[in-house]
Every structure is written in structure tokens, then in C-alpha cells.
N, C-alpha and C positions, 0 to 999 in steps of 0.2 A: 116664858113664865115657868115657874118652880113649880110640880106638880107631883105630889104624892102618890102612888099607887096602893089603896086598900084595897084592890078585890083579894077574897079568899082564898080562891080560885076553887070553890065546892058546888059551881053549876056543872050541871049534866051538858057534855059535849058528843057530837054527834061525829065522829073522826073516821078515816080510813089510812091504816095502818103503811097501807102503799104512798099514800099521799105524803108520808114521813119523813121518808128518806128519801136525800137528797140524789138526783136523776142522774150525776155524775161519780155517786159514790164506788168506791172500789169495786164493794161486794156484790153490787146492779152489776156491775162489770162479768166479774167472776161468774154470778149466778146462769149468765147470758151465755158464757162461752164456754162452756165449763160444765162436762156432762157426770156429773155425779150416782148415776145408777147403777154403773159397773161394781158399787160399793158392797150394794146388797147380794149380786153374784157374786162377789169375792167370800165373804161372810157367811151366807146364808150356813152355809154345813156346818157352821161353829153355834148353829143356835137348835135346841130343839123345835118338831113340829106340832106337836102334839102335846107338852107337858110345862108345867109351870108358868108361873105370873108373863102376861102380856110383857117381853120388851119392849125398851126405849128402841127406835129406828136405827140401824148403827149407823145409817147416811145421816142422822142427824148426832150422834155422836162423835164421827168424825169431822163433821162441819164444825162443833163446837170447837174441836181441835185445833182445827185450820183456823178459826177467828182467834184462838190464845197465838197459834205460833207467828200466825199474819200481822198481830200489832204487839205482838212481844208480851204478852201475858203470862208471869213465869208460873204463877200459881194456879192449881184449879178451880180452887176456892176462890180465887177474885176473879177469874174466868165467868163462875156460873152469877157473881154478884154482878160483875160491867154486864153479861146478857140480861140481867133481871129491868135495869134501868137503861139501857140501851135500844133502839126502837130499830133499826139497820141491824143488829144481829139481832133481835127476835124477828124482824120480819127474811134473813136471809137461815134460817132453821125452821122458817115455817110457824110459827107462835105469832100469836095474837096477842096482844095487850095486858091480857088477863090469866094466859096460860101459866099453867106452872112448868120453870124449868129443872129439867131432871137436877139430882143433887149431885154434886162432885163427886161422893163417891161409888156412883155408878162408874162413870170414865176409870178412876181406877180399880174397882174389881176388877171391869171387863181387862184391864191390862193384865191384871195380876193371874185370872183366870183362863178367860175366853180367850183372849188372845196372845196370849203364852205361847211360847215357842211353834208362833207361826210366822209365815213371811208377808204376812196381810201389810205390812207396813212399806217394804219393797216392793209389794204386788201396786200398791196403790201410786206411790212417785213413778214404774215404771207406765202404768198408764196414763197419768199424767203426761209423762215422756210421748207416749203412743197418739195422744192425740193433738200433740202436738206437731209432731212426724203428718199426721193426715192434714194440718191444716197447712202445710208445705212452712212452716216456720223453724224446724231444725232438715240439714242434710246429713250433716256427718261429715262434710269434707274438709271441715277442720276441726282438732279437738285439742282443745287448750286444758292442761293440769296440773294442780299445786296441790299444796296441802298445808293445813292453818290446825291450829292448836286450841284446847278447849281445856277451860283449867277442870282438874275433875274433883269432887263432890267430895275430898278429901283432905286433911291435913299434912302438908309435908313435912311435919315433924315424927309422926308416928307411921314408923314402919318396922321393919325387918329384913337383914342382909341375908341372902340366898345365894348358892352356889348350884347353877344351871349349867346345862349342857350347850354348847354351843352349835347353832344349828353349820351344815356345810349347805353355803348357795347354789343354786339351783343347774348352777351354769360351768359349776367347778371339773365336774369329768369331761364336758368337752372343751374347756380351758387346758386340762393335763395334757389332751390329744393333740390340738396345736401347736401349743410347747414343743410336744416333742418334735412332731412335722416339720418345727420353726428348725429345730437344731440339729436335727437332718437336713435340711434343706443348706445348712452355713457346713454342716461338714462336721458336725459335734455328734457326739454317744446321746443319747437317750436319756432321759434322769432314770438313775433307780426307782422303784415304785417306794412312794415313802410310806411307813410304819402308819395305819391309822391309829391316833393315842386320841381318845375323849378329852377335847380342850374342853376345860367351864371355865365360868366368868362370875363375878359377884354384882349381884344388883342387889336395889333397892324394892322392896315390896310393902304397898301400903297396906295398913291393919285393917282400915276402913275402906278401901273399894282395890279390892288385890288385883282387880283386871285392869287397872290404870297402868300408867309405866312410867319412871322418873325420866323426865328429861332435862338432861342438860346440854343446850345448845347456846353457841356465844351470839352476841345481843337476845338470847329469853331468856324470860322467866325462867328459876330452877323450881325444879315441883313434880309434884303427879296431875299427870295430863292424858289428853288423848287427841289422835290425830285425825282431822277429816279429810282424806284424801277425796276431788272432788275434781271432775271433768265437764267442760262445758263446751257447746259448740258454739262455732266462731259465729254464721247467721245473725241468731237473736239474743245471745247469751242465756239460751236454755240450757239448764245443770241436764247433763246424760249422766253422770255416776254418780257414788258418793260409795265412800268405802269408809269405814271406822278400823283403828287401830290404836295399840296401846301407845304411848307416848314417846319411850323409847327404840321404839320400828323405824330404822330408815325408811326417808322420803321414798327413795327407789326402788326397793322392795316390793311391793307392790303393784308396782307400774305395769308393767309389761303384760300383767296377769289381767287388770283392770282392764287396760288395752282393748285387751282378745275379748272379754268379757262383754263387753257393750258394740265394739264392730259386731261379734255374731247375733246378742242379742236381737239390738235394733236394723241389721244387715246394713249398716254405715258403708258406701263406697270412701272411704275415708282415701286422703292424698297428704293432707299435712298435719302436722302435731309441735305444737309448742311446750315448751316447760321454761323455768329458769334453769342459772348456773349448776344446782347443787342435782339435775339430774345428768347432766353432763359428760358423763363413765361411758368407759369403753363398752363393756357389757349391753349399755342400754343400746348407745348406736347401733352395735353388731345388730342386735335384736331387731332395730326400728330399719334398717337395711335390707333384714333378709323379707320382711313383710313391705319391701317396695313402697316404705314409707321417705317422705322428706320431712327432715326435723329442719325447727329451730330453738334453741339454747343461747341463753346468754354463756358466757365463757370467759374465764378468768383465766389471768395472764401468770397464776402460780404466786404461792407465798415470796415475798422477795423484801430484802433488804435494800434501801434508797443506793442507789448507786450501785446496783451489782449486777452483773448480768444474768436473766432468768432462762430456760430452755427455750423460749421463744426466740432468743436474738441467735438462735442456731437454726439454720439453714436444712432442713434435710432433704437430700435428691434419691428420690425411688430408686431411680435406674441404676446408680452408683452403692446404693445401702449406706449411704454413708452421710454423716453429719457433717456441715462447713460452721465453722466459728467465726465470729463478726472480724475476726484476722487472716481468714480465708484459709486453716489450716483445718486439714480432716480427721473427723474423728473415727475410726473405725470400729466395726464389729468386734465383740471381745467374746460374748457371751448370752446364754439366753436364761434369765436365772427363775425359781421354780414358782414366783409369781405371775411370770408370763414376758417381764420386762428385759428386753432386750438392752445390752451394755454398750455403750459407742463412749471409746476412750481417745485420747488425743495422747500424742508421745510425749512424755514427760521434758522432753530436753527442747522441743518446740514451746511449751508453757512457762520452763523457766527463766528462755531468753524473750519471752511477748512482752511488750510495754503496757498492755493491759490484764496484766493477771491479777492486779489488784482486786479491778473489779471484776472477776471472774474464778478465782480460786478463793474456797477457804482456807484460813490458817495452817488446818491442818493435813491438808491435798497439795498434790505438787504436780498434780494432771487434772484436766476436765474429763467429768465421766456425765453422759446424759443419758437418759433412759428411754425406751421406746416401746410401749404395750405392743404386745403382736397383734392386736386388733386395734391401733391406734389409725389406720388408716379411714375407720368408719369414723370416729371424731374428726378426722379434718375435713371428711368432705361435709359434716353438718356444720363447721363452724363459716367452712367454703361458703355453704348453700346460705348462711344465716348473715355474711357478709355482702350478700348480692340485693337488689333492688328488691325483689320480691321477700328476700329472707327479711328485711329490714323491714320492710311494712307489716308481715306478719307477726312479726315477735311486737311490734309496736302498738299490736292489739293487744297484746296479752294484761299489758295493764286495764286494757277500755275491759276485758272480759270475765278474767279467772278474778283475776284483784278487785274490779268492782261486785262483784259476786258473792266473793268472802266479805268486802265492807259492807256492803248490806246486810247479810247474816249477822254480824256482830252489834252493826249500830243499831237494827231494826228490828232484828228478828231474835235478838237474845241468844248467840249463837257465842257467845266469850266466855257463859261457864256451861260445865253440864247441870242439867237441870236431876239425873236420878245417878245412881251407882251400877256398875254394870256395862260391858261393852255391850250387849244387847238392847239393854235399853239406850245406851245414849246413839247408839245403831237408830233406834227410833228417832228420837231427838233431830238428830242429823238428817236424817230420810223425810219427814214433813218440813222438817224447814228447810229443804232444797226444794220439796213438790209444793210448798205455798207461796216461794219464791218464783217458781215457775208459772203456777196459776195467777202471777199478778201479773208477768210479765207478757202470758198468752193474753190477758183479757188486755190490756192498754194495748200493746201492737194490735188486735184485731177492730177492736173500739176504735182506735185510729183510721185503722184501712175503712172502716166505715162510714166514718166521716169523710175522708177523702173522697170514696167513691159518690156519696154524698155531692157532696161538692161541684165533682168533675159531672154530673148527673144533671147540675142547677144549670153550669156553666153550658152544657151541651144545649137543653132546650132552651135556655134563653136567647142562644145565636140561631136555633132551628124556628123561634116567635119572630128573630128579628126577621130573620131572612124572610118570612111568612109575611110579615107585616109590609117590607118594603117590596116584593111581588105585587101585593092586591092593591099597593097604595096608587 
């Protein structure tokens, strides 16, 4: 039967706020495992003791935070309206039914002000990180990294072309030193020391948020962007870093630095580390080598034309120095040139009677020449190690880890544009929504193990009733 509902609903109700929220919701979760007091020591020196209007709690102004970037809340302002009528975040900030929530623009003063060119926002993800470490759910001994793209708060139509200095990588004076060893070592001179001339370059700089950086990378978006370089460990897919850069920063760049950064931090016994293809360089290997690390890398077989033969179908033997061509002719040492790469040429009068030099010479070559980085022996043995049973399982995580990681942040956490202008602030941005993705992921595994134990708990004395019961019977 068809029944109308008129009540008003203007009778006086007798409620408790706790009774509310649902016994499985998230934030019951978080509130439960998830010790939020360290906030107030982080803070406390940014607030006076003695002078001006009673503050808002900043534990409950960051709580506000963690609810906007926890369910994707891009604004403040519909932040403090969803807590006004939401009954689960006033009862997890501590509010009653009737309480008044502070107004938006408390949150941002305190940014624009109080918390101004401090590290309270890294202080806070890393303890996050910390106690997670205590509750034995991250080790370190795998660390999986990529880095994903954030469009920035900008127009990429309005900019301005600059001529900058170009920086020299970090790795270049002991690259020269090598070189030369390499070329001593074949029986060559030295290179001259080359002339240092200031190379610049022209970019792109936007009008509207200058600390952004164009990038143009093939399959993305062209634009001003910014990059979140982000390491997670293999355990529970708990985020250990997050690093912010401008758009156009090499992926790699970074790495090695990030690396050192969080092993000493969190003193990681770390053993493996994953990345994709594009960290893949000579440079990085050497680096992940001499720290008695084992990588895995995806690894590309080289740009190549269908039908031609790539540097791969060459053969190289250590012992001999010397490269074999899939016609079993050698390519010898020629030269060591002042990029680092080593020359390995084949005689020209062998290439021009081979029935394959079609597919193996350009038009305009009448020899194969292959190239060979003098630190290229650290990339074979990571693509070695990444070809073996173990390398294959590991790198076959890195989708379950680093990539479900970043999908999350985008689909849920509002992580696909930046929300303010400023590498610092989106430094922010990126920093709570790795430590809110974290604090979900601590409370559900731990809520888990609890039911489990649970469980195995029921299971135990009910075999310890039976066995009792069939004794006395």
C-alpha cells in the first residue's frame, strides 16, 4: 500500500553523534590507528603562548585537510560546507551536531602565514611514514619509483621565451676521468681538456605560475606542468617519498638523490629497486651498482626501423672487446669519443660483400659502427638480473605498486591538476595526498589483521570448548 510520508520532521530527537557513523567507515578506521598528536608538537612554536585570540586546534585543522584530500575535496570552501552537513567528519574533528566549524578562511591564512616557509607538511607525511615503519608494515627492502604529471594552475598559452644557462650533470667530471682511463687503457692520448663555453637553451616560462615547466613529452599532454616524482615500498604500497619538480626536469635527475634521501632517512636496509624503461641510463646503473643495489628496468630494444638490425642482434664478448655481427664478423675498437661511447667498426670490404647489409647499413654507411658506453657494463647486468625469475616477478609488481598508487591519487584523491601555484605549494598538494593515501592504507591492512586475529581467536577456543566438552562427556 501506497503511503505518504508527512512528518515535518520538527520533533525534538534524543541522538548520540557516535551512534552515526557507520562502524566500518573509513575515518573509524584512520581515527583508530592513526595517532595524530605528533601534530601539536610539530606546530606548537608557530603559534604564540601568551597573546592573541584563542586558536582553532591545528590537529583539527589538519584533520580538516586530510578529509578534503581523502575524498577529493578540491575546494575549501565546499570542504568546510560537506563538514557542516556530514555527521563522520564532524564526529572524526571532534564536533558535535551543533558546533560551529571554523571557516575556510582560517586553513588558508594559516597557509599563507603560519605556515609559510615551513616543513610542517613533510614533517607530517614523514611521520606518517614512521609509524608505519613501527607497525612493521613498510621495510625498505624494496623501493619502487616513477613519476606522473600534474597539469599546473596555468595557461599554456601565456608565456615567455628565456635563454638559461644550462646546468653540467652531476656525474660529468667523473665521466671525463673514465674516458680517459678507457683510452689509455686501448692505447689512445688523452682528450684535450675541452674549452668550458656557457651553453644556454630557450624554454618556455609561464606568466601565470613561473615555477611550472613546459613539457613536451611524446604520448603527453603539451603544457605547463609539474612532476611528482614518488617512491613506494614493495610490502604494503606505503608512499616513502614524494618529491615535486618542475615539468620539464628529467625523470632521472632526481633519482639517485631521492634514493640516498629516504635509505638514510628511514635507515632502509634496502636490496631492490625498480623503475620503468626511461630510467634505464648508464649513469643510473653505475650509481645503483656501486650502492650494492640490484635493479629492475624495463628496457628497450632501441629506436629501429621494421626490418633492420638494431645494436642488440650484435653480439659483444668482454674478453675479446669486441663486437660479432649476426654474420659472425668483428667489429673492432676504433675509438673512445668524448661522450664516453666507445666505437666498434666492422671493415668496410666485409660489409660490402655481406648478403645482409640491407638490413643493417644506412644508405649512407658503407661499414657498421656500434657504440658502447664505458659504463655500459652496469646496464647489462640490470637487464641480466631483470631477465631472471626473480627480476621478472619483481618488476611485475611495479604495476600492483608505483602505478596503482599514482591511479589512486588521480581518480580519488584529485591528484591530475594542481590545486595552487607555486612549486611549494603544490610540494603541499603532493605531500598530504601521498600521507592520506597512506593513512587509508595503514588503517584497512591493520582493521584487517584484526579481524583476522579475531577470527583465528573464535576458531582456537571453539576447538579448545569442543575438546573440553568431549573430555567431561
Amino acid at each position: 500500500m501506497l503511503k505518504e510520508n508527512n512528518s515535518a520532521q520538527q520533533g525534538l530527537e534524543l541522538v548520540f553523534i557516535e551512534n552515526l557513523v557507520p562502524k566500518d567507515h573509513i575515518l573509524r578506521k584512520i581515527d583508530k590507528y592513526i595517532d595524530f598528536s605528533f601534530i601539536t608538537n610539530l606546530s606548537k612554536d608557530l603559534y604564540c603562548a601568551d597573546n592573541g585570540r584563542p586558536a582553532v586546534s591545528p590537529v583539527v585543522l589538519f584533520k580538516m585537510l586530510f578529509i578534503g584530500y581523502l575524498f577529493g575535496i578540491r575546494s575549501e570552501r565546499q570542504l568546510v560546507k560537506d563538514i557542516e552537513v556530514n555527521v563522520a567528519y564532524r564526529w572524526f574533528l571532534g564536533f558535535s551536531l551543533t558546533d560551529k566549524i571554523p571557516s575556510h578562511s582560517t586553513i588558508s591564512q594559516n597557509r599563507i602565514s603560519r605556515f609559510k616557509d615551513t616543513d610542517i607538511y613533510q614533517e607530517i607525511f614523514d611521520n606518517i611514514v614512521f609509524q608505519a615503519i613501527n607497525k612493521k608494515l613498510v621495510d625498505g627492502k624494496i623501493l619502487y619509483t616513477d613519476s606522473t604529471h600534474l597539469k599546473a594552475n596555468a595557461n599554456k598559452n601565456k608565456f615567455t621565451k628565456e635563454q638559461i644557462k644550462q646546468s653540467t650533470k652531476y656525474y660529468f667530471e667523473e665521466l671525463e676521468k673514465d674516458i680517459n682511463e678507457d683510452r689509455i687503457a686501448h692505447g689512445k692520448k688523452p682528450l684535450p681538456e675541452k674549452n668550458k663555453v656557457e651553453e644556454t637553451k630557450e624554454i618556455k616560462v609561464s606568466t601565470t605560475d613561473p615555477e611550472s615547466g613546459y613539457m613536451v613529452r611524446d604520448g603527453k599532454p603539451k603544457g605547463f606542468f609539474y612532476l611528482d616524482h614518488r617512491t613506494v615500498d614493495g610490502k604494503y604500497n606505503i608512499i616513502t617519498d614524494v618529491y615535486v619538480t618542475p615539468g620539464n626536469i628529467n625523470d632521472v635527475d632526481p633519482y639517485i638523490e631521492r634514493l640516498d634521501v629516504q635509505i638514510k632517512k628511514f635507515d632502509f636496509k634496502t636490496k631492490y629497486v625498480g623503475a620503468d624503461a626511461g630510467y634505464l641510463t648508464n649513469n643510473i646503473c653505475k650509481e645503483i651498482f656501486e650502492r650494492e643495489l640490484k635493479a629492475v628496468m624495463g628496457y628497450r630494444r632501441g629506436p629501429h626501423v621494421k626490418g633492420t638490425f638494431t645494436k642488440f642482434r650484435f653480439q659483444y664478448v668482454k674478453e675479446q672487446d669486441v663486437y660479432y655481427c649476426p654474420d659472425l664478423r668483428a667489429l673492432e675498437y676504433r675509438t673512445t669519443n668524448r661522450e664516453g661511447y666507445r666505437e666498434y667498426a666492422c671493415k668496410a670490404e666485409y660489409c660490402s660483400k655481406c648478403e645482409k647489409k640491407d638490413n643493417c647499413l644506412s644508405k649512407k654507411s658503407n661499414k657498421k659502427i656500434v657504440y658502447r658506453h664505458v659504463w655500459e657494463d652496469h646496464k647489462d647486468e640490470v637487464i641480466k638480473f631483470t631477465k631472471t625469475e626473480k627480476g621478472k616477478w619483481l618488476y611485475k609488481r611495479r604495476k600492483e605498486t608505483i602505478e596503482r598508487s599514482f591511479a589512486d591519487s588521480k581518480e580519488l584523491h584529485g591528484l591530475r591538476y594542481a590545486r595552487f601555484r607555486g612549486i611549494k605549494k603544490v610540494s603541499e598538494q603532493c605531500l598530504l595526498t601521498a600521507a592520506v593515501q597512506n593513512m587509508k592504507k595503514l588503517a584497512r591492512v591493520l582493521s584487517h589483521y584484526f579481524f583476522v586475529c579475531l577470527e583465528l581467536l573464535n576458531v582456537y577456543f571453539c576447538k579448545k570448548y569442543i575438546l573440553f566438552r568431549n573430555a567431561t562427556a
